[in-house]
N, C-alpha and C positions, 0 to 999 in steps of 0.2 A: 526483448528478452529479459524475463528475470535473473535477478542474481538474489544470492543468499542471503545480503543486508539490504534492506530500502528505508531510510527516514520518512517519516511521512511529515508533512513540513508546511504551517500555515500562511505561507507567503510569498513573493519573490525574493523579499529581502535576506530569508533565510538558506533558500537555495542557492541566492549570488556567496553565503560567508560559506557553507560548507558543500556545494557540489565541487567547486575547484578541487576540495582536497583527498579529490579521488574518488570520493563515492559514484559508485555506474548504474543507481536503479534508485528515483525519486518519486515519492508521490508528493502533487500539491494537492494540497487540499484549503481552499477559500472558502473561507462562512462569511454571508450576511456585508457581500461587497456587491456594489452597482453595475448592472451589465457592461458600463466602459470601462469600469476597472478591471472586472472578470477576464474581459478580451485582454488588454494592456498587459496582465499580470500572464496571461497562459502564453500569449505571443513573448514576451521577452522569455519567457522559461522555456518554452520551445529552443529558443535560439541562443541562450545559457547552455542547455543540455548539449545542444549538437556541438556547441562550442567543444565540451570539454567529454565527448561519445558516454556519454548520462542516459540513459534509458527514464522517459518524463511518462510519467502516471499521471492522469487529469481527474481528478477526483469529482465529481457528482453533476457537472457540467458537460453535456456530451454532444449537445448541439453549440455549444463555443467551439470542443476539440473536434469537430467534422467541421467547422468553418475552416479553424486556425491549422490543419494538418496533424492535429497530433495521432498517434499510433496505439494509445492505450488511454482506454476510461475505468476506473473504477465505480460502480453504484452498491452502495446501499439497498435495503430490501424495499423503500417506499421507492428509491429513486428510477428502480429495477422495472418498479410496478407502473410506473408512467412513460418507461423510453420507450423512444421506437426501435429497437430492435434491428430490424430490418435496412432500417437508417444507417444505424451503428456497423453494421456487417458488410453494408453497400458501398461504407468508405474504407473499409480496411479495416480497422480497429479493430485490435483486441481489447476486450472486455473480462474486470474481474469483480467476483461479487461478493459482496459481504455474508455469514451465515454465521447464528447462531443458536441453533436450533436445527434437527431432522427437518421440520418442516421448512424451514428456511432452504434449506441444503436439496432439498426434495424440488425445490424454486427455482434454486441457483441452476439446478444442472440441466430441466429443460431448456434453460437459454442456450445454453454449452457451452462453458464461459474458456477463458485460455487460463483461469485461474480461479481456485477458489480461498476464499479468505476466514479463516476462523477466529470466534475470539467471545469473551477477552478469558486471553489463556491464565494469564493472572490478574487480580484486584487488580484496576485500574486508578489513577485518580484524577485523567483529565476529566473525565466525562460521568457523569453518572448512569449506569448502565441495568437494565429492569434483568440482566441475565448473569448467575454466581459465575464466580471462575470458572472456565472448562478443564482446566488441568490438562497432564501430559499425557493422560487415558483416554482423553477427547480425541486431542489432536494424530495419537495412534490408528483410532479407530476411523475418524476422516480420512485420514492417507488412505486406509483400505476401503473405503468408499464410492473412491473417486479417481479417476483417468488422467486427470490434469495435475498442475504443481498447485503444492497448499501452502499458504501464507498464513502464517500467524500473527494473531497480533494484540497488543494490552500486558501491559505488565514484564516488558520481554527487557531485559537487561543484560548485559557485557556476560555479568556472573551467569546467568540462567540460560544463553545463548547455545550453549554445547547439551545441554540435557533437551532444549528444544525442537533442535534441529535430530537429537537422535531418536527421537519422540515418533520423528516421521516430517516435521514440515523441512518443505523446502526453500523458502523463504519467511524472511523475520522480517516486518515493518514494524518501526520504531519510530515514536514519540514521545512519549516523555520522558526517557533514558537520555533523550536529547535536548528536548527544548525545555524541560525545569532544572537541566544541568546547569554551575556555575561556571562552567568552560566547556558548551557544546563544542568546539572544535578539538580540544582535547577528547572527548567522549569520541567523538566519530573516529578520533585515529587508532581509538583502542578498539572501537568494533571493526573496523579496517584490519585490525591485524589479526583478532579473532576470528571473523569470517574467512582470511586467506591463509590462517596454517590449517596443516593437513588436519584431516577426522580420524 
């Protein structure tokens, strides 16, 4: 299940300092680690999340999360274009896709995803990205697109959280609101409390 806030989070070690603190919806996302690592890192975060009832997002690895049990993959549009599909559906998992572009989104939804993910709704700066802002007249006109819950994502901060969510998405994944923060666990408690007062 999604919830309204998900950090997206490059590692175990980040998910052991702030899934405890309540957060119910993680994505990991691992770059450029060894296939022993990959397993080690998704298996302990599997069993972090169940610990503390964390809803775990496996990010671009989908043949680890059908080994390891996990419940949900995220892919990318390159990563989209090489799964197996079929694989993915025949273990359970749910599947969310990344889109940034019509054509993208045009992709995304012949899979039939349980989620689709847009972005980056504002200037980004972890990553350099070939696609401008979407803005909040993107993410409106996705909502009315599309059948499933829409995730937003780039640029999404504490302050910007309530204009985005009335935008039309239904969840907000976060990254660097959190991890270029000077006190990520401070930051999570403020979006913790911004996602649970009323709308």
């Amino acid at each position: 299940m999604l919830h309204t806030f998900y950090p997206v989070l490059p590692d175990l070690g980040w998910l052991e300092r702030l899934v405890p603190l309540g957060v119910k919806c993680v994505q990991l996302r691992l770059k450029d680690a060894d296939p022993s690592e990959i397993e080690r890192q998704i298996s302990a975060s599997l069993a972090l999340c169940k610990e503390y009832e964390c809803q775990l997002i496996v990010n671009d690895y989908w043949r680890e999360a059908i080994a390891l049990g996990a419940d949900y993959i995220h892919l990318g549009q390159e990563d989209l274009a090489a799964a197996d599909l079929e694989a993915i559906r025949a273990a359970g998992l749910k599947l969310g896709i990344s889109t940034h572009a019509h054509d993208e989104l045009k992709i995304a939804l012949q899979a039939e995803p349980d989620y689709v993910a847009l972005g980056p709704v504002y200037e980004t700066k972890l990553k350099k990205m070939k696609w401008a802002p979407q803005g909040l007249a993107r993410v409106t006109e996705w909502k009315s697109l599309i059948s499933c819950p829409l995730v937003a994502i780039a640029g999404i901060t504490v302050e910007r959280a309530p204009d985005v969510l009335a935008a039309g998405a239904d969840s907000l994944a976060v990254v660097t609101d959190i991890v270029t923060n000077d006190n990520p666990e401070t930051r999570v408690r403020e979006w913790l409390d911004v996602v649970s007062a009323p709308v």
